[in-house]
C-alpha positions as CSV (number, residue, x, y, z in Angstrom):
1,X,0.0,0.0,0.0
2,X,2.8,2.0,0.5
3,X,4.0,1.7,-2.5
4,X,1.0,2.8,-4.2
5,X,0.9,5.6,-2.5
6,X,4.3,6.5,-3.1
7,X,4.1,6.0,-7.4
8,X,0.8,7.8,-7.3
9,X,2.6,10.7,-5.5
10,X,5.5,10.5,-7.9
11,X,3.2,10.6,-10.8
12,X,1.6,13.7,-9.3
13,X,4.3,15.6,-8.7
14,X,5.9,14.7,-12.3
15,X,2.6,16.6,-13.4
16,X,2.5,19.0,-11.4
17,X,6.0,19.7,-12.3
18,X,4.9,19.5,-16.6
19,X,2.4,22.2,-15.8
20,X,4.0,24.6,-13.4
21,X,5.4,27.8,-14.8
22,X,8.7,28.2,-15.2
23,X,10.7,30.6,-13.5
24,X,11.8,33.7,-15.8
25,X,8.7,33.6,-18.3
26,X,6.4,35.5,-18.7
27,X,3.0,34.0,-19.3
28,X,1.4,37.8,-20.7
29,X,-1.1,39.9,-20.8
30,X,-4.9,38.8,-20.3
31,X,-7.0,38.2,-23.1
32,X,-9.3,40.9,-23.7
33,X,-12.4,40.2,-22.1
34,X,-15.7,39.7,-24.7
35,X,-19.0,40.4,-23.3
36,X,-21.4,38.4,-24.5
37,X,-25.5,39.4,-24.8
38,X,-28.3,37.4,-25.0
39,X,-29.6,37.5,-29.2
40,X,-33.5,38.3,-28.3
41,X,-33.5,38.6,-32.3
42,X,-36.4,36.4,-34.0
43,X,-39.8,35.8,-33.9
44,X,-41.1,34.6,-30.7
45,X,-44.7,32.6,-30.2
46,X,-46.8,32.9,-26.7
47,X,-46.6,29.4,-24.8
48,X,-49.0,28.4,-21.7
49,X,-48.2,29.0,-18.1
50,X,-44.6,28.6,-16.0
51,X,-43.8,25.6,-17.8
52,X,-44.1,27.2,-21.4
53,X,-46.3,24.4,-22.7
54,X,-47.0,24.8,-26.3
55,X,-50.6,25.4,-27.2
56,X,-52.0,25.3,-30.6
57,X,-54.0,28.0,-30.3
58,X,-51.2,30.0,-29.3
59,X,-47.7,28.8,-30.0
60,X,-48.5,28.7,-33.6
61,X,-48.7,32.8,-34.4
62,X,-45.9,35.4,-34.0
63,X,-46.4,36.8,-31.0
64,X,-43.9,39.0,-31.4
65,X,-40.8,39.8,-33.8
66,X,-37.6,41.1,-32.8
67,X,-34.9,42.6,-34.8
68,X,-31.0,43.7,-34.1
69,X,-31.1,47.6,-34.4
70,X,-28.6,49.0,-36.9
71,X,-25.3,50.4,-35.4
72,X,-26.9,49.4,-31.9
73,X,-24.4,47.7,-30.8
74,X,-24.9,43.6,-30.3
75,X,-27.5,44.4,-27.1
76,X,-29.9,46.7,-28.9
77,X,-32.8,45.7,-30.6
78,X,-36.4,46.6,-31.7
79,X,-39.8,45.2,-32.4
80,X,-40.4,44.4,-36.1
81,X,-43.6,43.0,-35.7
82,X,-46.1,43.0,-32.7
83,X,-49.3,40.9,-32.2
84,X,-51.6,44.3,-30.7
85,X,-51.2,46.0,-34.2
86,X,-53.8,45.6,-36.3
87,X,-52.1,45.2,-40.3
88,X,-51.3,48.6,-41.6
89,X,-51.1,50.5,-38.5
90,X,-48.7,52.8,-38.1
91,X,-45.8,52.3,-35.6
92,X,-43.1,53.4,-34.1
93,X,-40.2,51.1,-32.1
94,X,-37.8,52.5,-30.0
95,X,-34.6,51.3,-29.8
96,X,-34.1,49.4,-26.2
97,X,-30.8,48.2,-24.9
98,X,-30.3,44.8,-22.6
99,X,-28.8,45.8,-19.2
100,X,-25.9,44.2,-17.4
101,X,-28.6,41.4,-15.9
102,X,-29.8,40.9,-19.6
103,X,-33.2,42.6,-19.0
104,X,-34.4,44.0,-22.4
105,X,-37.0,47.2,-22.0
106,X,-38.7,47.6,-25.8
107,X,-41.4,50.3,-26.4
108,X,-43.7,50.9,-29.4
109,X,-45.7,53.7,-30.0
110,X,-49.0,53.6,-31.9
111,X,-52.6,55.4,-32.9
112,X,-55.7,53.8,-31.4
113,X,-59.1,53.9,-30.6
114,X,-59.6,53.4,-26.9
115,X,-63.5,53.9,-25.2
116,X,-64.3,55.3,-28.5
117,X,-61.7,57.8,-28.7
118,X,-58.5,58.2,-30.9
119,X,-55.4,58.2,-28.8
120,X,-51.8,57.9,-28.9
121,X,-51.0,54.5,-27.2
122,X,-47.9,53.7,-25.8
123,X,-46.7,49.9,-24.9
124,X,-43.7,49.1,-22.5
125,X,-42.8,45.6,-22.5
126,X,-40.2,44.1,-20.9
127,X,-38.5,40.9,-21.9
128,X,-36.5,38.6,-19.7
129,X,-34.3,35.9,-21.3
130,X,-34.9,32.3,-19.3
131,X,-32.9,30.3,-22.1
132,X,-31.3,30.2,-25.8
133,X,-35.1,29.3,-27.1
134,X,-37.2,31.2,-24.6
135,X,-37.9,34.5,-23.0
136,X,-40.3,35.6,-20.8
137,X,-42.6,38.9,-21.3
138,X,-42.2,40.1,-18.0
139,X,-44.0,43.3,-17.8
140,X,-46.4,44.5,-20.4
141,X,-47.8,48.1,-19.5
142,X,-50.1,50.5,-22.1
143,X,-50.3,53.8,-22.1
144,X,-53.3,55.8,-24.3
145,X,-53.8,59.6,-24.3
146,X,-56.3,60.7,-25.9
147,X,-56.9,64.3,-27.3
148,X,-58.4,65.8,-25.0
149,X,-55.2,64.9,-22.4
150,X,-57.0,62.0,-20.6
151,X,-54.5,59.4,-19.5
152,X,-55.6,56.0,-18.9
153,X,-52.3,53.1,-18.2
154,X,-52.8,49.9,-17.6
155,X,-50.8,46.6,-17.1
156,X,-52.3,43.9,-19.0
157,X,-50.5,41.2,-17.7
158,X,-52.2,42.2,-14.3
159,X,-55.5,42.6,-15.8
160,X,-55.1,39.4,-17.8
161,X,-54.4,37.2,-14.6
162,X,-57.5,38.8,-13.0
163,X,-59.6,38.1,-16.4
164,X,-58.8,34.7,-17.6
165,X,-61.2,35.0,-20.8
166,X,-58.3,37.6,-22.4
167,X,-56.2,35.9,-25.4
168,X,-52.6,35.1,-25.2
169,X,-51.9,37.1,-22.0
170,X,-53.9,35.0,-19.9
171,X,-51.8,32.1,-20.3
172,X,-49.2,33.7,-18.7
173,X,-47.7,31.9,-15.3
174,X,-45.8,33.6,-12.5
175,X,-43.2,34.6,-14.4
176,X,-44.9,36.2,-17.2
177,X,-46.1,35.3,-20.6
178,X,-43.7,32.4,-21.6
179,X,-42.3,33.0,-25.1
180,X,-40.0,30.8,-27.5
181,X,-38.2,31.5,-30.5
182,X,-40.1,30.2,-33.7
């Protein structure tokens, strides 16, 4: 047993000795570090509750579409498509940027009617990334003014889990609405 112990402790130190710097070099500078950001870039479907179980009568539309923004920077991006639009709408993205904890606020600003009344509506969203194939709508918040100055924001996601008859957003689970990439 001894001598076991003895050639495993020679072979270890006949490592340790391969792999140990040498006196006198240098080993250099550090790389240069690379931050790396999550690519929230694609189009995304809604999926059912905390377990983002697929659902035909969801997970088979774009919910939402996401594209890089140009001269961004590789954490900036925009929404390219967006299911509360109705085709032809006009609509404007703003550019959001993924913080340090990959957190990724997007906004889009639209024309509406709301209670009968054209408005400007606004709608914050903001998009958490769980995994390379999902994300998780985290906060969804709209904002309409209409002409005459009255203000009226809600948070649909709250709303939603209070009124389980609303489409899409009611599926959502503790989280938030569970999306995945298409």
């Amino acid at each position: 047993m001894v001598r076991r112990s003895a050639a495993a402790f020679g072979i270890a130190l006949a490592l340790f000795a391969c792999t140990a710097p040498r006196p006198g070099t240098d080993s250099g500078p550090l790389p240069a570090r690379i931050v790396l950001h999550y690519d929230f870039a694609g189009d995304w479907a809604a999926t059912a509750g905390d377990a983002c179980e697929e659902r035909l009568d969801l997970s088979e539309g774009v919910f939402l579409s996401i594209a890089a923004a140009p001269d961004g920077g590789p954490a900036a991006f925009h929404v390219a498509r967006f299911f509360m639009l109705e085709a032809g709408s006009r609509a404007q993205a703003l550019v959001g940027i993924a913080d340090d904890a990959g957190v990724l606020p997007l906004t889009v600003e639209t024309e509406g009617v709301v209670d009968g009344r054209a408005a400007e509506i606004t709608y914050d969203l903001t998009l958490e990334p769980e995994d390379p194939r999902r994300i998780r709508l985290s906060g969804f918040v709209m904002t309409a003014r209409d002409r005459t100055g009255e203000t009226v924001r809600a948070d649909l996601l709250a709303e939603a889990a209070a009124d389980p008859t609303i489409p899409a957003l009611s599926a959502a689970g503790r989280g938030g609405l569970c999306l995945k990439r298409l």
